[in-house]
N, CA, C and O atoms as a GROMACS GRO file, in nm:
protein
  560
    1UNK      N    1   0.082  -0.119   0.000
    1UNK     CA    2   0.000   0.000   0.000
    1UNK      C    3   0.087   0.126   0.000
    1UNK      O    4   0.072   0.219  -0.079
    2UNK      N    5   0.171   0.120   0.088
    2UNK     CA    6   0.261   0.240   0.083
    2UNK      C    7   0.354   0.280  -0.025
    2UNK      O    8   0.410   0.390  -0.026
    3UNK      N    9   0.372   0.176  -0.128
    3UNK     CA   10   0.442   0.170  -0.252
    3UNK      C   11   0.340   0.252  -0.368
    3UNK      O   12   0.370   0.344  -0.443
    4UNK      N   13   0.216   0.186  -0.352
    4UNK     CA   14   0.114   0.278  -0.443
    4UNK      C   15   0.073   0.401  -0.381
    4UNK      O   16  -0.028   0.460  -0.420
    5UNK      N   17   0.141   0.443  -0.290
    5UNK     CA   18   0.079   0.527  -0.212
    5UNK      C   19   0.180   0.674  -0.283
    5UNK      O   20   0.145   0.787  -0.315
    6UNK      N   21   0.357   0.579  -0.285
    6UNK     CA   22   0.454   0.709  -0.332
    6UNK      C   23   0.410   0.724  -0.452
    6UNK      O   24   0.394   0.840  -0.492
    7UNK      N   25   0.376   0.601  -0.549
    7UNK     CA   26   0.373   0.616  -0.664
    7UNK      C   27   0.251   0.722  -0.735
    7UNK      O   28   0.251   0.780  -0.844
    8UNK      N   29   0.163   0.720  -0.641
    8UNK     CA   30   0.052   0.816  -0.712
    8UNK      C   31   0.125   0.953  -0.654
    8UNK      O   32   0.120   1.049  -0.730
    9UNK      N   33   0.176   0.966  -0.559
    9UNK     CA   34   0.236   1.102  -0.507
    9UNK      C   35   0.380   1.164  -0.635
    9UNK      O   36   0.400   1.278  -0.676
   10UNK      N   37   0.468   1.012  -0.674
   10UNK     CA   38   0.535   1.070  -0.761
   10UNK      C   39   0.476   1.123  -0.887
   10UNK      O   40   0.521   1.233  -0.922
   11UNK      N   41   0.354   1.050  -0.989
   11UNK     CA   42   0.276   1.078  -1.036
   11UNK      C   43   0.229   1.206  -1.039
   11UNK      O   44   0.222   1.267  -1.146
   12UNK      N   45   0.197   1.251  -0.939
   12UNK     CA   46   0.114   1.376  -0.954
   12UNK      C   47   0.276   1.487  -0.995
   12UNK      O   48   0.306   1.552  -1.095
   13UNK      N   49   0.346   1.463  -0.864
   13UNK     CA   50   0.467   1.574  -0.918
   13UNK      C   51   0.484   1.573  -1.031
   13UNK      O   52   0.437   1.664  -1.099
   14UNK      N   53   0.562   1.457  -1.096
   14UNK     CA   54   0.569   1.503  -1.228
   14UNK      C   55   0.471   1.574  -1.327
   14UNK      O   56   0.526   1.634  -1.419
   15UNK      N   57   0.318   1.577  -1.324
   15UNK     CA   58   0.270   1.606  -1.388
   15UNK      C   59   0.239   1.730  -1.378
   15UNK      O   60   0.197   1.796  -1.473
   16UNK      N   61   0.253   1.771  -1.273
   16UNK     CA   62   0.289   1.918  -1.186
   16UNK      C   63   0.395   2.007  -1.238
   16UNK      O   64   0.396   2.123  -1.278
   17UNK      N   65   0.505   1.888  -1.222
   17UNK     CA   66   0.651   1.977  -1.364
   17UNK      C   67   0.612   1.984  -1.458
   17UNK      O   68   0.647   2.092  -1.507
   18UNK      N   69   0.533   1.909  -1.545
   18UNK     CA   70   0.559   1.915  -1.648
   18UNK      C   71   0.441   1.984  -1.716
   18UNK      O   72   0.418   1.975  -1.836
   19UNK      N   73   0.348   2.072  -1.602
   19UNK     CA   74   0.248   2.194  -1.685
   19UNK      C   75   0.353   2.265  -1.644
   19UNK      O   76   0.409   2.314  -1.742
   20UNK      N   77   0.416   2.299  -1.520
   20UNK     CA   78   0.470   2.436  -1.499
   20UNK      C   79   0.573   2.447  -1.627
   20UNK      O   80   0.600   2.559  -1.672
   21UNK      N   81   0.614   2.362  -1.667
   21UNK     CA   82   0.711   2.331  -1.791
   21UNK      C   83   0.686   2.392  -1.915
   21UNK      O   84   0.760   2.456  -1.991
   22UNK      N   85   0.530   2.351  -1.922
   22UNK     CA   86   0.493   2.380  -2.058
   22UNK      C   87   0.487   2.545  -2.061
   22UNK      O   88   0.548   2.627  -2.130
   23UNK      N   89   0.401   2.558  -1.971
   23UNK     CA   90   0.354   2.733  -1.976
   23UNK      C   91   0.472   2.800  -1.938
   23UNK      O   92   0.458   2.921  -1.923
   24UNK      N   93   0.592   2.752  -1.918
   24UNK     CA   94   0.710   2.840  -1.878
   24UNK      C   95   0.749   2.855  -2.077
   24UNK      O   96   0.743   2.956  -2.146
   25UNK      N   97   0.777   2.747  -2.109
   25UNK     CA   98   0.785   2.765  -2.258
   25UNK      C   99   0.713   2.831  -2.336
   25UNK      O  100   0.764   2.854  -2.446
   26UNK      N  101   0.602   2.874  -2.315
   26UNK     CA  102   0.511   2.903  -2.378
   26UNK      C  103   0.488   3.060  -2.364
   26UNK      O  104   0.426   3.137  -2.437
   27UNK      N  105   0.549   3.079  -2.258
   27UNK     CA  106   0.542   3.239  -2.191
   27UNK      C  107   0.707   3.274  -2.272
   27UNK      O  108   0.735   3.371  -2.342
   28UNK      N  109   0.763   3.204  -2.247
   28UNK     CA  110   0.917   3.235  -2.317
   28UNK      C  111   0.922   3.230  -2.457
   28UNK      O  112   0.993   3.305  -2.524
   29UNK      N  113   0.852   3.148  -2.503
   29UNK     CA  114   0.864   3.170  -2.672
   29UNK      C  115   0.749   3.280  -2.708
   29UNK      O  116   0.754   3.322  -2.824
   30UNK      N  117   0.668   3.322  -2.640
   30UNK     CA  118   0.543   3.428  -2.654
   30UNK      C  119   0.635   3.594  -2.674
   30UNK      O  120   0.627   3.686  -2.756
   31UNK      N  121   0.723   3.567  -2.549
   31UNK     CA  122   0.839   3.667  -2.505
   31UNK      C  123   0.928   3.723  -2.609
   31UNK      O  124   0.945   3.840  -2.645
   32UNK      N  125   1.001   3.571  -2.663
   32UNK     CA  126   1.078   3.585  -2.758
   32UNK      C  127   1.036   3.640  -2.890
   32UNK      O  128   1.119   3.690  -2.966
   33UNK      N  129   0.936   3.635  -2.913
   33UNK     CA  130   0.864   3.642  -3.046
   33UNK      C  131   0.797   3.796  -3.038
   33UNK      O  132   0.777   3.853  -3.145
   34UNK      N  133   0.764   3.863  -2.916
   34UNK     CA  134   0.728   3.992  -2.900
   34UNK      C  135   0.884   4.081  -2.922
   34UNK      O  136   0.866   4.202  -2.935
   35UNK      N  137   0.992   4.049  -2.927
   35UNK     CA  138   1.087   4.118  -2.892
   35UNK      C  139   1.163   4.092  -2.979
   35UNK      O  140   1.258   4.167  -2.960
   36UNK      N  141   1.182   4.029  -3.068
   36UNK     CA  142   1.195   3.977  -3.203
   36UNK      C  143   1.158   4.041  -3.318
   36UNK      O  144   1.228   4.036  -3.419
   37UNK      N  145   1.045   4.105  -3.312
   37UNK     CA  146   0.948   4.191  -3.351
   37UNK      C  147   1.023   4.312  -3.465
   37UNK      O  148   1.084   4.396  -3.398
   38UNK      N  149   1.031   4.333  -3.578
   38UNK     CA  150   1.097   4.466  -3.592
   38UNK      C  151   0.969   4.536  -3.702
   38UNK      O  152   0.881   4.471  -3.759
   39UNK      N  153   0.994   4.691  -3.712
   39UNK     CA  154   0.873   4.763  -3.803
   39UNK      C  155   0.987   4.803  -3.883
   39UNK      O  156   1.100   4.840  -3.852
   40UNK      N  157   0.938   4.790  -3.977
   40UNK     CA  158   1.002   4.904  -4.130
   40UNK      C  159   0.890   5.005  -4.160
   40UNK      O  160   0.770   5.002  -4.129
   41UNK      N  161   0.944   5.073  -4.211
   41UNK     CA  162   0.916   5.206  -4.320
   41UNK      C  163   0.841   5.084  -4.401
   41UNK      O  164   0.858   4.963  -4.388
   42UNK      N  165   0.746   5.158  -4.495
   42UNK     CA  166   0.712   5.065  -4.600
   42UNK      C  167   0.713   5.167  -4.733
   42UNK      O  168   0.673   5.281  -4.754
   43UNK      N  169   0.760   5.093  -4.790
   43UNK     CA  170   0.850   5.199  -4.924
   43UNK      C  171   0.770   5.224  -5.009
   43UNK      O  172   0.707   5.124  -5.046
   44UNK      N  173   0.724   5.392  -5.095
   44UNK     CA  174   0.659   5.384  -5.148
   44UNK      C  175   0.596   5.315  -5.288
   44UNK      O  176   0.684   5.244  -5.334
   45UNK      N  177   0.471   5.309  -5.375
   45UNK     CA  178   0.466   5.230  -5.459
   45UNK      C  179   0.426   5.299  -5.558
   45UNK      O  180   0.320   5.362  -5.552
   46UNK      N  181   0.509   5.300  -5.674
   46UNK     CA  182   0.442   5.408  -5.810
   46UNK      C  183   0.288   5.375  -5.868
   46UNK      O  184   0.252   5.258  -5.864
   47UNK      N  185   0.207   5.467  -5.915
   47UNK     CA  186   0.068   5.414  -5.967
   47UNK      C  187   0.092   5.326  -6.067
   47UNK      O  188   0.188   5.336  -6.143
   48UNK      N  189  -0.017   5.214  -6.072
   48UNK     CA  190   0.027   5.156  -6.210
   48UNK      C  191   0.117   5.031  -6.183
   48UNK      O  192   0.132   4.959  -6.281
   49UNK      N  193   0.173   4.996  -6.081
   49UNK     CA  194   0.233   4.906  -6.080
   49UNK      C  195   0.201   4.744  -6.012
   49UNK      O  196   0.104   4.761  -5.938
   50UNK      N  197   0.228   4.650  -6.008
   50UNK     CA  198   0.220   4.525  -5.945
   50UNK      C  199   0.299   4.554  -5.806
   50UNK      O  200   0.416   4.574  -5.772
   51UNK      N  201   0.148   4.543  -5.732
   51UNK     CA  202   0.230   4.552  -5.541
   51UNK      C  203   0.185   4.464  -5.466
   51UNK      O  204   0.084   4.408  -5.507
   52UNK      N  205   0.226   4.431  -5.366
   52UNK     CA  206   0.124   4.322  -5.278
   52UNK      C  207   0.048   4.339  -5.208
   52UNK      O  208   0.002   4.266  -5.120
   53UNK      N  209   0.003   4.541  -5.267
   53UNK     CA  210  -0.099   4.549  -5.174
   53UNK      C  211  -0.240   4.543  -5.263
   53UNK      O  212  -0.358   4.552  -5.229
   54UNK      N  213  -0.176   4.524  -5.391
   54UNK     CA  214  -0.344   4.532  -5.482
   54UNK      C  215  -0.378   4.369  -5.491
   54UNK      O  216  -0.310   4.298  -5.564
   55UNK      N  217  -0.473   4.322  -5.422
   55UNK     CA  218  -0.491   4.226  -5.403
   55UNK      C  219  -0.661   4.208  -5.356
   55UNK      O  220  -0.731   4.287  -5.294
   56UNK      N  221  -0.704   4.030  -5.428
   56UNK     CA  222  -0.819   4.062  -5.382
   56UNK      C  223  -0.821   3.905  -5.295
   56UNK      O  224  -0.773   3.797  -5.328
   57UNK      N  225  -0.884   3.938  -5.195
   57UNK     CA  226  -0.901   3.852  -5.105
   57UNK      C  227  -1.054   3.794  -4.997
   57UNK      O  228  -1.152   3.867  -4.994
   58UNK      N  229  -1.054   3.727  -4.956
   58UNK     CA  230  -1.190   3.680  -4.882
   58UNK      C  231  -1.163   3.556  -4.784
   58UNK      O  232  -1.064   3.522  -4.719
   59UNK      N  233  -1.335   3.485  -4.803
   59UNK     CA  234  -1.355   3.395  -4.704
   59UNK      C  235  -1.452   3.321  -4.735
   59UNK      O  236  -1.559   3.380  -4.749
   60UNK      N  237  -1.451   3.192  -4.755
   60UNK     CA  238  -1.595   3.137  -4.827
   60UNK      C  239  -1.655   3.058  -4.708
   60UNK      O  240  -1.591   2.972  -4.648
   61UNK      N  241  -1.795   3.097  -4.677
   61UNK     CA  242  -1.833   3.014  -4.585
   61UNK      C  243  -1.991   2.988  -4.616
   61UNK      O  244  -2.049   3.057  -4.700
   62UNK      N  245  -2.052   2.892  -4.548
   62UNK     CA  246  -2.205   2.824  -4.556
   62UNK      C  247  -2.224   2.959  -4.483
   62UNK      O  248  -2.151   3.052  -4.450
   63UNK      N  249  -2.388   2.919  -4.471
   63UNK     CA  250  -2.469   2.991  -4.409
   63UNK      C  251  -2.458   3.026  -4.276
   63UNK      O  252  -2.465   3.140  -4.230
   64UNK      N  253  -2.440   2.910  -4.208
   64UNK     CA  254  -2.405   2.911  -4.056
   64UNK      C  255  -2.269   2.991  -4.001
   64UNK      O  256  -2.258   3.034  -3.886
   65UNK      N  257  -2.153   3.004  -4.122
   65UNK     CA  258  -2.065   3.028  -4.047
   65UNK      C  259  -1.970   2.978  -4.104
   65UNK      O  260  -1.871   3.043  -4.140
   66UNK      N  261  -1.995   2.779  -4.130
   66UNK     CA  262  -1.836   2.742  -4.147
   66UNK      C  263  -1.763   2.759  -4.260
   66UNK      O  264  -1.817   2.796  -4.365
   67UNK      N  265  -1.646   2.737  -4.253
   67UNK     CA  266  -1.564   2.715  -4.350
   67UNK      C  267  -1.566   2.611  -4.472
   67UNK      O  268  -1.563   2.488  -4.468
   68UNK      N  269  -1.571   2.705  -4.588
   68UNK     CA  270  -1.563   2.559  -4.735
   68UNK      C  271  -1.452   2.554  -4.815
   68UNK      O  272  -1.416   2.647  -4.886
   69UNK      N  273  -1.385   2.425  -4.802
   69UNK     CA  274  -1.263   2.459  -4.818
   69UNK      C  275  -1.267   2.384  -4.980
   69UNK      O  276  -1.367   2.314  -4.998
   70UNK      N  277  -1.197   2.390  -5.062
   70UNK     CA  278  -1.160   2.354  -5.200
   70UNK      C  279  -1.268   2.436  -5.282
   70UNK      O  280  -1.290   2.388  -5.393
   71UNK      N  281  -1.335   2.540  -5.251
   71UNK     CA  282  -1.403   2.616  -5.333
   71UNK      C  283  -1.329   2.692  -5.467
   71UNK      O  284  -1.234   2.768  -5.451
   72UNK      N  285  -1.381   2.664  -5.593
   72UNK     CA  286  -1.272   2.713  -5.690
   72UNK      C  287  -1.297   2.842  -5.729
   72UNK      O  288  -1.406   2.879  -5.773
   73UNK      N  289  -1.181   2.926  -5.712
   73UNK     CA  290  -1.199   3.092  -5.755
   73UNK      C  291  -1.146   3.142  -5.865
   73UNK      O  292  -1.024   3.138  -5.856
   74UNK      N  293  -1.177   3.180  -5.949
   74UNK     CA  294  -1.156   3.194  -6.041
   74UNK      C  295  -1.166   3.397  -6.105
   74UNK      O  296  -1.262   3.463  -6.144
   75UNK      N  297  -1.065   3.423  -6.094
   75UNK     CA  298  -1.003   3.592  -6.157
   75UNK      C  299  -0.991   3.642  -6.321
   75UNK      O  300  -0.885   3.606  -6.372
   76UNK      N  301  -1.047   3.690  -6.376
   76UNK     CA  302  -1.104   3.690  -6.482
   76UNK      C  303  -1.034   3.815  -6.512
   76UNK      O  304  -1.107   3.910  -6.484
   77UNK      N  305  -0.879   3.863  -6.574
   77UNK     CA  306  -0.903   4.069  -6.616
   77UNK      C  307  -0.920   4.080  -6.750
   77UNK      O  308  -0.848   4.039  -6.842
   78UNK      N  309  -1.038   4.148  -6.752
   78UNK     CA  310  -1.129   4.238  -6.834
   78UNK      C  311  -1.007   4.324  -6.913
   78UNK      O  312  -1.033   4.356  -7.029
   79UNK      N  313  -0.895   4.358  -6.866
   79UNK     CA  314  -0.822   4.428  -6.944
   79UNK      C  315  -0.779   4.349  -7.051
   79UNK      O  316  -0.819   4.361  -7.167
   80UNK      N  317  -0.687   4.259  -7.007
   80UNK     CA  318  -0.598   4.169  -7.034
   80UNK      C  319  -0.645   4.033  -7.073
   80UNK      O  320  -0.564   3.974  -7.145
   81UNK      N  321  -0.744   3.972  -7.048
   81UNK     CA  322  -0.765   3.847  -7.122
   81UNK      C  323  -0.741   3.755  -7.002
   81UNK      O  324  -0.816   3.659  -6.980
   82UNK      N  325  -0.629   3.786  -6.920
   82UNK     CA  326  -0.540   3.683  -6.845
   82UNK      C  327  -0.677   3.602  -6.742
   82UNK      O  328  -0.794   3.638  -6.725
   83UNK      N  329  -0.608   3.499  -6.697
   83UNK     CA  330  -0.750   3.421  -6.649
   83UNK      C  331  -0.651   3.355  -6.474
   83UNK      O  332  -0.574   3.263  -6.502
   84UNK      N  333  -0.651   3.386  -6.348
   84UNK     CA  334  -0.634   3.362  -6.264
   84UNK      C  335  -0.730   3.272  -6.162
   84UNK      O  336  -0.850   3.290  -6.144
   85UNK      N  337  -0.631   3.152  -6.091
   85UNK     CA  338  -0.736   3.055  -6.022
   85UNK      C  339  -0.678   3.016  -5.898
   85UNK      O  340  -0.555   3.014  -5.896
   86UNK      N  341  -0.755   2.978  -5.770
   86UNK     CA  342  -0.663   2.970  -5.680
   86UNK      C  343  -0.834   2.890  -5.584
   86UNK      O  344  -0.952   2.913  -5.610
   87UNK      N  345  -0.779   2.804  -5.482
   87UNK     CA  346  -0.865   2.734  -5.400
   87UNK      C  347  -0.890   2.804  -5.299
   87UNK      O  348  -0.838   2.916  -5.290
   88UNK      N  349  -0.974   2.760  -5.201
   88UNK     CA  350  -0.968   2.845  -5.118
   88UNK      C  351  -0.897   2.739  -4.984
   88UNK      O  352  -0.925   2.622  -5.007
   89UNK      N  353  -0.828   2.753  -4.874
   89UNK     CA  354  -0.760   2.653  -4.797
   89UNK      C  355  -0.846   2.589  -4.682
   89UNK      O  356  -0.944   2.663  -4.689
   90UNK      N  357  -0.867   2.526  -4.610
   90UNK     CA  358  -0.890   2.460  -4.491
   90UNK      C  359  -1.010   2.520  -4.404
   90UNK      O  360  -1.105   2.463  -4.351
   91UNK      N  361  -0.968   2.678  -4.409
   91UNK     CA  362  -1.029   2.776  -4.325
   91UNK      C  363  -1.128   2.838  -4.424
   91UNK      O  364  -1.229   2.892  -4.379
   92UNK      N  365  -1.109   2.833  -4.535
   92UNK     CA  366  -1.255   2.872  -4.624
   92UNK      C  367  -1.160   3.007  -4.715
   92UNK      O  368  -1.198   3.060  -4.820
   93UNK      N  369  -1.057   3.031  -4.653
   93UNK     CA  370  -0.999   3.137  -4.689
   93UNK      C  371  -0.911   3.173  -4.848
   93UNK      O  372  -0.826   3.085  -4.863
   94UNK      N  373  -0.909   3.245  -4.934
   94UNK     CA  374  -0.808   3.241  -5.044
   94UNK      C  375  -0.789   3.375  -5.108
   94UNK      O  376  -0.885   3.449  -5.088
   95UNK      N  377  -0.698   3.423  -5.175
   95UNK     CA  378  -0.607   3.483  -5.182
   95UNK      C  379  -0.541   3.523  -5.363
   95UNK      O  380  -0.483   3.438  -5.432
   96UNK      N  381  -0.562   3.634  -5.398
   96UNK     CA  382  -0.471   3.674  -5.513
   96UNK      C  383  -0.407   3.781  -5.541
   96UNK      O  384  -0.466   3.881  -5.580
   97UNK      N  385  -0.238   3.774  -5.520
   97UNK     CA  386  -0.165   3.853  -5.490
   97UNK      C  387  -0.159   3.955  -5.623
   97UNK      O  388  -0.254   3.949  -5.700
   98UNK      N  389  -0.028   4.066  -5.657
   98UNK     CA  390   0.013   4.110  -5.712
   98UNK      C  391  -0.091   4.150  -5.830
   98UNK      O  392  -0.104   4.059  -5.911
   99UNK      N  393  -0.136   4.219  -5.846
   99UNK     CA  394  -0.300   4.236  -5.950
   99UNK      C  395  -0.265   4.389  -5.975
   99UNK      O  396  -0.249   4.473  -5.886
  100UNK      N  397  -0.254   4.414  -6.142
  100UNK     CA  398  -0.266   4.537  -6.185
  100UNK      C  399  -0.332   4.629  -6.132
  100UNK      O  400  -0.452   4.630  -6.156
  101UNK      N  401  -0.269   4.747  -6.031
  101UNK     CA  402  -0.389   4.846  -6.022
  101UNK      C  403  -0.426   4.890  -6.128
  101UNK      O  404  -0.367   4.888  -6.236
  102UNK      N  405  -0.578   4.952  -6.087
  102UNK     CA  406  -0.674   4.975  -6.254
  102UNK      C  407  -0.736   4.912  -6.286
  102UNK      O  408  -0.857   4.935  -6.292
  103UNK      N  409  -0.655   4.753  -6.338
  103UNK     CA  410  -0.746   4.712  -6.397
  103UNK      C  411  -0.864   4.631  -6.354
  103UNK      O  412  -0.847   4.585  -6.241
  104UNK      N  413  -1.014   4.589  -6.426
  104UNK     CA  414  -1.127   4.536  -6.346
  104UNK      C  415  -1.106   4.389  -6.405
  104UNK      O  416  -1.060   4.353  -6.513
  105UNK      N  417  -1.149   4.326  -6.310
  105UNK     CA  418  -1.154   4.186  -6.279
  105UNK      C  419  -1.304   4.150  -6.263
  105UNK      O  420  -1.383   4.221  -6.202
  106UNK      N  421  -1.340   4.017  -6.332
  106UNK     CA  422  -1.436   3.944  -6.301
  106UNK      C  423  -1.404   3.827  -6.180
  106UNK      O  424  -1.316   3.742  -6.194
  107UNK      N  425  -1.476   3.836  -6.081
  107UNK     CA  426  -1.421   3.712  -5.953
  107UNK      C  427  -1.598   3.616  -5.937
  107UNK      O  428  -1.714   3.643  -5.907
  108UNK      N  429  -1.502   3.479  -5.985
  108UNK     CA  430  -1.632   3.402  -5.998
  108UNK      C  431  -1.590   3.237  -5.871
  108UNK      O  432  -1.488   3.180  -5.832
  109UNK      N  433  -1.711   3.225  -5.857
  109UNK     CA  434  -1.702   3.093  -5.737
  109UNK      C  435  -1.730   2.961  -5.792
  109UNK      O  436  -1.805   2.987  -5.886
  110UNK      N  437  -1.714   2.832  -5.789
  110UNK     CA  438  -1.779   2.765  -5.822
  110UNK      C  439  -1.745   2.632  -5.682
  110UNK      O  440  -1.647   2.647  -5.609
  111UNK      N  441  -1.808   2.550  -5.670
  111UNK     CA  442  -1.794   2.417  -5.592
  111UNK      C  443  -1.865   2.283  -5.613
  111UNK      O  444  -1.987   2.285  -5.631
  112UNK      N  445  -1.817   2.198  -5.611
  112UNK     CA  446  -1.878   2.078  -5.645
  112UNK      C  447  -2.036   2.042  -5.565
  112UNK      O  448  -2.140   2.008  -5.620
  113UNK      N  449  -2.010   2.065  -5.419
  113UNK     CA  450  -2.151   2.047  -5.334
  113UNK      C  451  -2.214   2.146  -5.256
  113UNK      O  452  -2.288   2.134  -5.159
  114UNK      N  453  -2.150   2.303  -5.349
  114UNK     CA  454  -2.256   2.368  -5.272
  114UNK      C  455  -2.251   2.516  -5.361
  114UNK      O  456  -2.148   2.553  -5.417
  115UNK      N  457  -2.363   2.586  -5.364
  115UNK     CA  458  -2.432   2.660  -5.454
  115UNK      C  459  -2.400   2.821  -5.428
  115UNK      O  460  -2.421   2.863  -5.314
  116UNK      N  461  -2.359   2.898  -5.513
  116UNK     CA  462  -2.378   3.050  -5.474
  116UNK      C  463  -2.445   3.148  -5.503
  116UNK      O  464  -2.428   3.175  -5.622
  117UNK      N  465  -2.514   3.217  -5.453
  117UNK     CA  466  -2.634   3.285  -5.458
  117UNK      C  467  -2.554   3.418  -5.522
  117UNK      O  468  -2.631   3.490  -5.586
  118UNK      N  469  -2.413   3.467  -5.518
  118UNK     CA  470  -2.364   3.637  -5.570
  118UNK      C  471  -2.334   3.574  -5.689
  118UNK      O  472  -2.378   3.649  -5.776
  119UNK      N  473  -2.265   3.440  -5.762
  119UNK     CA  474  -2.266   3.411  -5.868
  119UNK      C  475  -2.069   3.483  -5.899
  119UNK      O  476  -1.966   3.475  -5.833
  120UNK      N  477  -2.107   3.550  -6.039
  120UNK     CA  478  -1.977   3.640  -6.011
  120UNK      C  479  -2.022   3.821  -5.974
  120UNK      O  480  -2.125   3.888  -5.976
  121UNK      N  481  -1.876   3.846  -5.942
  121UNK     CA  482  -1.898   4.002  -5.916
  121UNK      C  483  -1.748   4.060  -5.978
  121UNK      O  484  -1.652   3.983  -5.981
  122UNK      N  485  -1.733   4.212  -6.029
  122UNK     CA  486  -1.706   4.295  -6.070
  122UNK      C  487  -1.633   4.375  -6.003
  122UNK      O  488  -1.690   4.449  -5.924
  123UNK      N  489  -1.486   4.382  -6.017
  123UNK     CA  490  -1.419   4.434  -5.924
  123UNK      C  491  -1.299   4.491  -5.986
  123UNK      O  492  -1.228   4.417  -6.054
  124UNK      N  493  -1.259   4.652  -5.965
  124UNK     CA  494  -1.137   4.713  -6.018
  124UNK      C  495  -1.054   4.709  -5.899
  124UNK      O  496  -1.094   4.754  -5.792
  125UNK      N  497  -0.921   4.646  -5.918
  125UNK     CA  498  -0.846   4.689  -5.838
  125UNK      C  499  -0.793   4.801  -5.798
  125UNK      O  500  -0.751   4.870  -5.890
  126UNK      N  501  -0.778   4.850  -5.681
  126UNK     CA  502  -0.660   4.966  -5.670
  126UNK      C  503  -0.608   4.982  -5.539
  126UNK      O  504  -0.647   4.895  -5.461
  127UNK      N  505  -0.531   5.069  -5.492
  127UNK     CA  506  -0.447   5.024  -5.365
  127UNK      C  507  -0.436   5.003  -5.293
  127UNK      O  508  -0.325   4.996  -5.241
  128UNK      N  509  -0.593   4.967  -5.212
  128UNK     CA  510  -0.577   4.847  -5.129
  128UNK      C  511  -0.643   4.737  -5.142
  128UNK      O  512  -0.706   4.738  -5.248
  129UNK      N  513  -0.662   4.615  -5.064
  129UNK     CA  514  -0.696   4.524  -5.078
  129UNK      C  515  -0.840   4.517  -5.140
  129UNK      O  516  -0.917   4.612  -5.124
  130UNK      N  517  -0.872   4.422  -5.200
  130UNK     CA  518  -1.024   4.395  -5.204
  130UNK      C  519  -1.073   4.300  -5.107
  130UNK      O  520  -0.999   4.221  -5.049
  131UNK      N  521  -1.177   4.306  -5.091
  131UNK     CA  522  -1.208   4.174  -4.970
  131UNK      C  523  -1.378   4.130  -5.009
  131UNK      O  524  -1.472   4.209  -4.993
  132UNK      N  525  -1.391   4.004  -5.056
  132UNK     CA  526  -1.468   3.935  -5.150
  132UNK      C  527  -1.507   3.818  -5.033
  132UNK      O  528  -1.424   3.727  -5.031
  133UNK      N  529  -1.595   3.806  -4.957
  133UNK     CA  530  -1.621   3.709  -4.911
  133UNK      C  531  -1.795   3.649  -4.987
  133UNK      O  532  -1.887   3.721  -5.025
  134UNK      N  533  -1.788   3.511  -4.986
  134UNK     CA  534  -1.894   3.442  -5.030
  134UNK      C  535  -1.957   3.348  -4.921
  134UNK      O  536  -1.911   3.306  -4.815
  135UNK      N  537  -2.096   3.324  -4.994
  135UNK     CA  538  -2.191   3.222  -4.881
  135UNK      C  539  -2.246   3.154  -4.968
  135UNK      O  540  -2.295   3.186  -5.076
  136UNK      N  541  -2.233   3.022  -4.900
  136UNK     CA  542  -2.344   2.933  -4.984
  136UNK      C  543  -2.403   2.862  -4.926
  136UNK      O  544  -2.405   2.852  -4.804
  137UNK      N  545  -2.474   2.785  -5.023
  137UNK     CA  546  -2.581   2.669  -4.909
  137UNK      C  547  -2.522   2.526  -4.996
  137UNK      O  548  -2.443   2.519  -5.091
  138UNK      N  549  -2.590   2.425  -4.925
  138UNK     CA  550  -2.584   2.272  -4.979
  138UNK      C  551  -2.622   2.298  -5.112
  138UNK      O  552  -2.648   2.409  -5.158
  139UNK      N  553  -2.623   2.165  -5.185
  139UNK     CA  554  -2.668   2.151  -5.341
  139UNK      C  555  -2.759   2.053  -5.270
  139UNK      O  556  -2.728   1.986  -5.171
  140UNK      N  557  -2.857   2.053  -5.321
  140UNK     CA  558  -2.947   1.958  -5.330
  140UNK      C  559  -2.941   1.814  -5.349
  140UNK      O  560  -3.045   1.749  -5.354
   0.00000   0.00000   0.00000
């Protein structure tokens, strides 16, 4: 009895070290990473050019809320002909960098099991972001 008795007592210590352990790491790499930290200047950008701030971006989610992930997006410029495509990731989320300011873009959705009610929409870039989020429901 007294053998199971240390053993649940050693038991607990260790498990005792080994939160104070974790959150000591966790406060120290939190630390490290605040102080680590540096700001730049951000350099200016001529009109007219490819920046990473002309960009159009979103969030595709159902009705409720969640996230739909492999939704296909598809960037269309109206100037140029050029035809841009990109998924959306895990979180519902996706992304298209470097985009002519000026020029207008068609941004269209499509998905295998679920339906969109905005269809496509109509969008000129210019210097800052666009932000394009979509909703859909089930397919039938």
């Amino acid at each position: 009895m007294k053998e199971l008795m240390r053993t649940i007592k050693t038991s607990r210590l260790v498990i005792c070290t080994s939160v104070i352990l974790v959150f000591a790491a966790s406060a120290f790499s939190q630390k490290k990473m605040e102080t680590n930290t540096e700001i730049y200047d951000r350099p200016a950008v001529p009109v007219n050019v490819v920046s990473s701030e002309n960009q159009v971006l979103g969030r595709v989610t159902d009705f409720a809320g969640r996230s739909i992930r492999s939704a296909r997006i598809t960037l269309f410029c109206l100037d140029s002909d050029q035809v841009h495509r990109t998924s959306t990731n895990t979180f519902g989320y996706y992304q298209f960098k470097t985009l002519t300011e000026g020029h207008s873009y068609l941004v269209s959705i499509d998905h295998a099991r679920y339906l969109f009610l905005s269809g496509s929409i109509s969008v000129t870039v210019a210097e800052e972001p666009i932000e394009i989020d979509f909703q859909a429901q089930r397919r039938p």
